[in-house]
C-alpha positions as CSV (number, residue, x, y, z in Angstrom):
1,X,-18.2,-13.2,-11.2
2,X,-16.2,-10.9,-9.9
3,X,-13.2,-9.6,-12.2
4,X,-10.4,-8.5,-9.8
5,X,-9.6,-9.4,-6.2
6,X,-6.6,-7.6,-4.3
7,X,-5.6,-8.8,-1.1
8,X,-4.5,-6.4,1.0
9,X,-1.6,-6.3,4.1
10,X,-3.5,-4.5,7.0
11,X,-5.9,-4.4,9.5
12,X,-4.0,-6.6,12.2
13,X,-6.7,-9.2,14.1
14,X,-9.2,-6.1,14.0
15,X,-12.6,-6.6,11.9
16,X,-13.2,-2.5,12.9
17,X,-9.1,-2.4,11.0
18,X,-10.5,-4.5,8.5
19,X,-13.3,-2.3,7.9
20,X,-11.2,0.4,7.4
21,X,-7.9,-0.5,6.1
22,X,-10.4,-1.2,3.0
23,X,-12.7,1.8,2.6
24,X,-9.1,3.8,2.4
25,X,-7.7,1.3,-0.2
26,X,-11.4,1.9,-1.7
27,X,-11.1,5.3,-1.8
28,X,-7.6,6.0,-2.9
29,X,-8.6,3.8,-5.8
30,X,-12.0,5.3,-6.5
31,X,-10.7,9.1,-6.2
32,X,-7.9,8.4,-8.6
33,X,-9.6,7.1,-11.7
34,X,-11.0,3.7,-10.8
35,X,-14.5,4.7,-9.6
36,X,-16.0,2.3,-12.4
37,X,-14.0,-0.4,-12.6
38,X,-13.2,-1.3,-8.4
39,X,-11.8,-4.6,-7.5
40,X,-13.2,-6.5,-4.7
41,X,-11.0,-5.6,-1.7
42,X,-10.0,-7.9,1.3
43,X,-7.8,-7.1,4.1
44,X,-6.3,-9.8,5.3
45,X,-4.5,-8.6,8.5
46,X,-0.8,-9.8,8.4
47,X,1.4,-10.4,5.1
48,X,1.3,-13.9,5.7
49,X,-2.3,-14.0,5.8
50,X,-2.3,-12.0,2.6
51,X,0.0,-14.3,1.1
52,X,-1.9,-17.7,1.9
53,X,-5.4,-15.9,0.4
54,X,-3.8,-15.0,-2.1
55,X,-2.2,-18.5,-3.3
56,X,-5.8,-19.8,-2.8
57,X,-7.6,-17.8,-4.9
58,X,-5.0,-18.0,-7.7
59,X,-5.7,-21.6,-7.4
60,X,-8.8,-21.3,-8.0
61,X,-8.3,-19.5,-10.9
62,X,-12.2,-18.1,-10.3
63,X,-11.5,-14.3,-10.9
64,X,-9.9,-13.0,-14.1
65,X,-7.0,-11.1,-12.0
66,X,-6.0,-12.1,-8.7
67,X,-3.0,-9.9,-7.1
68,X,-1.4,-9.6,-3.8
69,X,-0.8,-5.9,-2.2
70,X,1.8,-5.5,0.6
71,X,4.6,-3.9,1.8
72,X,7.9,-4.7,0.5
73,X,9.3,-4.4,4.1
74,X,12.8,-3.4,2.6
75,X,13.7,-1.8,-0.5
76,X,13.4,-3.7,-3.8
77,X,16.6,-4.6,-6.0
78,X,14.1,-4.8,-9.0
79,X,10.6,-3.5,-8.3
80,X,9.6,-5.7,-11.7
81,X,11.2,-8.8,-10.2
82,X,8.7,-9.0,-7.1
83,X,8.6,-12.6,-6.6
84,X,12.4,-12.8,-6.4
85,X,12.2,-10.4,-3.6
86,X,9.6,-12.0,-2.0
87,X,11.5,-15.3,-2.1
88,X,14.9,-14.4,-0.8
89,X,13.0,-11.7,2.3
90,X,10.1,-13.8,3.5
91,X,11.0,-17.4,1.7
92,X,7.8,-17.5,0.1
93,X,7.7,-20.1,-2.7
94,X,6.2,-18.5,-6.3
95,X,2.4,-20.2,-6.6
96,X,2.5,-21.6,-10.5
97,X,1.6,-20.4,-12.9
98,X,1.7,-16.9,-11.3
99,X,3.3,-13.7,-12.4
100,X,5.4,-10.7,-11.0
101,X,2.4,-8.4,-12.1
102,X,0.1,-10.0,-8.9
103,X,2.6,-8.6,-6.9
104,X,1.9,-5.0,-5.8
105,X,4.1,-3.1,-2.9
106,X,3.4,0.1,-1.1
107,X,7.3,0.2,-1.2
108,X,8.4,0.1,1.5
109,X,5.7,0.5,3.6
110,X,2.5,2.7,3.9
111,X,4.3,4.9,5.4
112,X,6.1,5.4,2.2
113,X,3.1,6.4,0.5
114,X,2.0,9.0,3.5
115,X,5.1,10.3,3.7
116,X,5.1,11.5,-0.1
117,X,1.8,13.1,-0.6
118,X,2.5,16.4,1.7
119,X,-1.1,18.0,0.5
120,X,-2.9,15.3,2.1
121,X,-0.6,15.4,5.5
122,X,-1.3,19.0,5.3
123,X,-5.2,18.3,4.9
124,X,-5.1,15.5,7.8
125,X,-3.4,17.8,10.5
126,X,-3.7,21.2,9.2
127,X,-1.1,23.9,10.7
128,X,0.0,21.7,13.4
129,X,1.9,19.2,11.0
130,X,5.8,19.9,11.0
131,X,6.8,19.8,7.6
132,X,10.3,20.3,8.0
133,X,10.4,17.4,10.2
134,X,9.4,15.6,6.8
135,X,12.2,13.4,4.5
136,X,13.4,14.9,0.9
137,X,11.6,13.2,-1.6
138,X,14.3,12.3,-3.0
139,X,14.7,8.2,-3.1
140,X,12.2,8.0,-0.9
141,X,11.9,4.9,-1.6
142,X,14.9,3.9,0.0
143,X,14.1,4.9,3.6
144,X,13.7,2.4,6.5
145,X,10.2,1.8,7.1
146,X,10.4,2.1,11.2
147,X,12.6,5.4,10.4
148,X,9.7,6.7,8.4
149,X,7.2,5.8,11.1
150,X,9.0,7.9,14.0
151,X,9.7,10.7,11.5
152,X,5.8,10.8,10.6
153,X,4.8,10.4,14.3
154,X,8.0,13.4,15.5
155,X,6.2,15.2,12.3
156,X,2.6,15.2,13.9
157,X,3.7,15.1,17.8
158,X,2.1,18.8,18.0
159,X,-1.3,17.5,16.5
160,X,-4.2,17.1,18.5
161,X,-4.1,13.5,16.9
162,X,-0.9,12.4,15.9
163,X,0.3,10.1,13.2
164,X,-0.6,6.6,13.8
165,X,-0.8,2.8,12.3
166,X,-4.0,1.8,12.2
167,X,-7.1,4.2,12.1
168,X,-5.0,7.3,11.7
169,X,-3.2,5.5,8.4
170,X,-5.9,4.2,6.6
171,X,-7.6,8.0,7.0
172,X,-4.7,8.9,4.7
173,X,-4.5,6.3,2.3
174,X,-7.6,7.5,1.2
175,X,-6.5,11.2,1.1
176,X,-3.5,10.3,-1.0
177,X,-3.4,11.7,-4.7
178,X,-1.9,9.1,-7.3
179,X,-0.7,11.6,-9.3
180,X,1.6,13.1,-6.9
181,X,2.5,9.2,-5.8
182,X,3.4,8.4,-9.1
183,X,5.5,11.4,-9.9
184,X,8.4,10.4,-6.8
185,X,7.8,6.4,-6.4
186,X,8.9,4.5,-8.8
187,X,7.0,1.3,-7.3
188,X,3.8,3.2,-6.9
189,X,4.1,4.3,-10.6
190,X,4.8,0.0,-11.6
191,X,1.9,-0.5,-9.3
192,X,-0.8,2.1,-11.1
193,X,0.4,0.7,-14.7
194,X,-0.3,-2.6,-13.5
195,X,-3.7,-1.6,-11.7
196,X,-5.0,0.2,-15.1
197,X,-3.6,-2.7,-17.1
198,X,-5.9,-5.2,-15.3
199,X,-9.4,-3.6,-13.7
């Protein structure tokens, strides 16, 4: 049986987005201390999708941890209190019997998570990326998630592939150090302490 499943927001209707949306959730968990322990990964395509795999498998209580990772969408009042937020955003009802912990957000967005890790934009796009164009780091957690999507793509515009959702995005994900994530995201951070609590 497998221990862990994490359903995952991403990939659209595309089984090639599918594919990759989870070898670069596979690889930003295996390159940052989870090589040994991996969770089964499944995209799911859109959060509602996510959502309604996720209540089934926690009803069927047949893996050991079963958690849901998406984007928050907008920023969280209380990143412990997911549920809550999930509730009064999308007006999804709690499963039973489920907890706050199997809720994980790339707050806001995955863009969020790009956005911070400058080493692996610089990596991606090399000398063409315009770093200035990038956000402080400062709360960056409290940026708009389309705002961070056009400063991402005017940040890459002079690249001979710029910033994208999609292909170009999952690329990153599994560029992205944890340590650095951890250091400026307060939800990233909740979301690693809860990862290494439970795989």
């Amino acid at each position: 049986m497998v221990k862990a499943v994490i359903y995952l927001e991403g990939g659209g209707d595309s089984k090639e987005l599918h594919s990759r949306c989870r070898e670069g959730f596979h690889k930003l968990l295996e390159q940052n201390g989870f090589k040994d322990k991996m969770p089964r990964l499944k995209a799911c395509g859109s959060r509602d999708s996510a959502f309604n795999d996720f209540k089934t498998a926690h009803q069927s209580k047949k893996h050991t941890f079963v958690t849901l990772w998406i984007d928050s969408e907008e920023p969280v009042v209380d990143i412990e209190k997911t549920w809550d937020h999930l509730t009064k955003r999308d007006g999804w009802e709690r499963p039973v019997q489920s907890s706050d912990e199997q809720v994980l957000f790339m707050t806001t967005c995955m863009e969020t998570l790009i956005a911070t890790d400058r080493n692996a934009l610089k990596e991606c796009f090399k000398n063409n990326l315009q770093e200035s164009a990038l956000p402080p780091l400062n709360n960056i957690e409290s940026k708009n998630r389309k705002e961070l999507l056009y400063i991402l793509k005017h940040a890459t515009q002079n690249c001979p592939s710029h910033y994208e959702k999609g292909k170009k995005s999952f690329e990153l994900l599994g560029l992205l150090n944890a340590k650095t994530l951890r250091k400026h995201l307060p939800g990233f951070e909740r979301t690693w302490r809860i990862l290494d609590k439970y795989l």
